[in-house]
C-alpha positions as CSV (number, residue, x, y, z in Angstrom):
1,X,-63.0,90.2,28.9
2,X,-61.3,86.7,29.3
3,X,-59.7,88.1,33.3
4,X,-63.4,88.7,33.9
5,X,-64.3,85.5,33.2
6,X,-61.7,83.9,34.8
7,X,-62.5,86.2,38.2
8,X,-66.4,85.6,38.2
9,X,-64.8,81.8,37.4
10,X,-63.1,82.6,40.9
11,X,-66.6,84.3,42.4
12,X,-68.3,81.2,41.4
13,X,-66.0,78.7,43.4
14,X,-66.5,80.5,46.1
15,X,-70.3,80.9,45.9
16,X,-70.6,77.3,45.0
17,X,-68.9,76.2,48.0
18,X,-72.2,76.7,50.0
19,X,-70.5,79.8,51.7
20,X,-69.8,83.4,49.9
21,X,-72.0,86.6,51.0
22,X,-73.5,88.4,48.3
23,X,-70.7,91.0,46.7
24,X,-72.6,94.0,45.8
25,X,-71.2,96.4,43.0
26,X,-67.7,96.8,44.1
27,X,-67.9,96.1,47.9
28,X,-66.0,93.5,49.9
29,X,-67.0,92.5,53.9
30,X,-65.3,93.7,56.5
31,X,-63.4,90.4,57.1
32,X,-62.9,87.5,55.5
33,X,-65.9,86.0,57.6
34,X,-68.4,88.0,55.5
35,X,-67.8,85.8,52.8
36,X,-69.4,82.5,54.8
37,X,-73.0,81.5,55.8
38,X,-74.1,79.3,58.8
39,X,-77.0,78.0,57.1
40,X,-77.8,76.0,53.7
41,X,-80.8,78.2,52.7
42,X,-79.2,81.6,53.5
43,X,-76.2,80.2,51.4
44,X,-78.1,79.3,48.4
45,X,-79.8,82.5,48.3
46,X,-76.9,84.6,48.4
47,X,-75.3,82.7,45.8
48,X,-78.4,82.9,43.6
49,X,-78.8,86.7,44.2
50,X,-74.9,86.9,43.4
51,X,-75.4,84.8,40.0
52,X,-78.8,87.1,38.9
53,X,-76.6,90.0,39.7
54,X,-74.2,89.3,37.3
55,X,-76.4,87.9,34.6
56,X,-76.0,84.4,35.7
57,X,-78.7,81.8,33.6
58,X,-79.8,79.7,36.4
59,X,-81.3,76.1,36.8
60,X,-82.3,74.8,40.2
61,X,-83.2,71.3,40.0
62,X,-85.1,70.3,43.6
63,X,-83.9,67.8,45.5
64,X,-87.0,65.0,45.7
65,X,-86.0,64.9,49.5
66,X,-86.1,67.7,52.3
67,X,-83.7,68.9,55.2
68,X,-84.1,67.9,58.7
69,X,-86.7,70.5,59.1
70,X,-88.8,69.5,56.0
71,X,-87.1,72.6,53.9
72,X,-86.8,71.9,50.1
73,X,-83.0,71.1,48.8
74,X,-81.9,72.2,45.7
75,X,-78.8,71.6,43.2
76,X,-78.2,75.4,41.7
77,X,-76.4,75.7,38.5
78,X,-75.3,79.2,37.0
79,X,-74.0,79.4,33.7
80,X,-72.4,82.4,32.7
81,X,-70.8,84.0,29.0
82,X,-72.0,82.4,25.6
83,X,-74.9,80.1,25.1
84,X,-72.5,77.6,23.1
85,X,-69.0,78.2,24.4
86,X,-66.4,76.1,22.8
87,X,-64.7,75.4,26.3
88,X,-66.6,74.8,29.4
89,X,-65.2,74.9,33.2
90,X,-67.8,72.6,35.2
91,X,-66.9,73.6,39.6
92,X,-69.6,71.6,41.8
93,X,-69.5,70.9,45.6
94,X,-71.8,69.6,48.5
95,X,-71.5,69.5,51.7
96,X,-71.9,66.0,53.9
97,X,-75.2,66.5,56.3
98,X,-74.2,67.0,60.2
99,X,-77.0,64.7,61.1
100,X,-78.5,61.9,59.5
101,X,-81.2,61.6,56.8
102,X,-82.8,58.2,56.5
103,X,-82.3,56.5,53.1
């Protein structure tokens, strides 16, 4: 039980770097490019569809500001095994905007 932890630990780092494609039941992509999105909102979806899959508890908390296009921004969090773990392993990420967002 504790290696599958540790690999949906592993899953989770990569979906919370803003770039894995979905892994359904036992599948892998093609290439290692599978794995990445172009696109913020693709990206969060896949990694919310990944986290649901495997009985991921989710809280999205919305960013009070939009992207470029006027999109909604979200900070995902998936928490996975017991409600009250004694140990906790806390992986977060962002990505710096490619254009400017006035402050």
């Amino acid at each position: 039980m504790h290696l599958r932890r540790i690999a949906m630990l592993s899953i989770i780092l990569t979906i919370s770097l803003g770039c894995h494609s979905l892994m359904l039941a036992n599948t892998m992509p093609d290439t290692i490019l599978g794995y990445f999105s172009d696109e913020y909102h693709e990206s969060r979806n896949k990694f919310l569809k990944a986290a649901r899959n495997n009985d991921g508890r989710i809280n999205s908390y919305q960013n009070p500001r939009t992207d470029p296009i006027g999109k909604a921004l979200f900070l995902d969090v998936a928490c996975f095994g017991p409600q009250n773990p004694q140990i906790i392993l806390v992986i977060g990420s962002g990505e710096r905007p490619t254009v400017s967002i006035p402050t």
